[in-house]
C-alpha positions as CSV (number, residue, x, y, z in Angstrom):
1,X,8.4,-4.6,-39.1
2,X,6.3,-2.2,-41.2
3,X,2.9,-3.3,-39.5
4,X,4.4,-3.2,-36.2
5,X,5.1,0.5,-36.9
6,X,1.9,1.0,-38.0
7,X,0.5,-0.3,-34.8
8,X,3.1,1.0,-32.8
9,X,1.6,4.6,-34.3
10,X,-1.7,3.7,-33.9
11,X,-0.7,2.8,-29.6
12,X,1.3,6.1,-29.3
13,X,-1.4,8.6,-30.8
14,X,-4.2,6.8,-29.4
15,X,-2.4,7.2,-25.4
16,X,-1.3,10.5,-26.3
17,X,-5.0,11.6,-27.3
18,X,-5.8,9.7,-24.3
19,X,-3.3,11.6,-22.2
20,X,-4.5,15.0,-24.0
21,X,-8.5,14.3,-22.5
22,X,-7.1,14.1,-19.2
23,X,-5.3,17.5,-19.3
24,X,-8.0,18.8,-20.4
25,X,-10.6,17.7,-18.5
26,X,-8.4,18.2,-15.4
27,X,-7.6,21.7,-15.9
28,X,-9.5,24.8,-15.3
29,X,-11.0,26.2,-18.5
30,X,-8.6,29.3,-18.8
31,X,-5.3,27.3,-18.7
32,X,-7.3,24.9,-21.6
33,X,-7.8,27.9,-23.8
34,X,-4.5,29.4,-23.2
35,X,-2.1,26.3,-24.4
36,X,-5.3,25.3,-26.9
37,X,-3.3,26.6,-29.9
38,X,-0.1,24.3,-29.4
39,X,-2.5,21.3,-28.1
40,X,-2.1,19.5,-31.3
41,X,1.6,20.0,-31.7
42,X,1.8,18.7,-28.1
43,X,-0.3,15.8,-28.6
44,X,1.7,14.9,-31.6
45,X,4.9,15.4,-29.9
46,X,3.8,12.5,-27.2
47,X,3.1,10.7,-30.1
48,X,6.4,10.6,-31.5
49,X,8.0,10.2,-27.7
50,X,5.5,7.2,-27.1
51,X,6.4,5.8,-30.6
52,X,10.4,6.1,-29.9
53,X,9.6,4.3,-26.6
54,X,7.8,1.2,-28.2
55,X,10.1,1.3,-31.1
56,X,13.1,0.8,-28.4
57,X,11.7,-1.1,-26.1
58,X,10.8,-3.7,-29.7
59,X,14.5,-3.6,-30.6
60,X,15.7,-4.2,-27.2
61,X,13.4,-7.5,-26.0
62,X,14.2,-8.8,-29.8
63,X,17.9,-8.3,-29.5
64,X,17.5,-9.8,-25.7
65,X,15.7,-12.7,-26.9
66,X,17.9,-13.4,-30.3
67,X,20.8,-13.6,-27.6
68,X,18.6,-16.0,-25.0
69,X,17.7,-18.4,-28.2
70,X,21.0,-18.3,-29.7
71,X,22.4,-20.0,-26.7
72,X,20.1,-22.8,-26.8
């Protein structure tokens, strides 16, 4: 579990960076310099939201499968 975390990290900051260049490339200039001071609290902030998601999703197919191999 401890290196799926750490790839699980790696997935969430990496789409929420992703997801930040988008914004901000899609966005007039003046709305990127107005939320520019809080962009790295909101880019960690997906980051922790993606890395609940993956984290959830994990323990739900693992307990799915346990239950689909256990009848077997």
């Amino acid at each position: 579990m401890p290196r799926d975390v750490g790839l699980y990290w790696g997935i969430a900051f990496a789409w929420s960076a992703l997801l930040i260049v988008i914004f901000v490339c899609t966005q007039p200039s003046s709305e990127v310099v107005r939320v520019a001071k809080v962009l790295p609290i909101l880019w960690c902030g997906i980051a922790l939201m993606d890395w609940v998601l993956l984290v959830c999703m994990q323990q739900m197919v693992g307990h799915m499968w346990d239950e689909k191999t256990t009848e077997l």
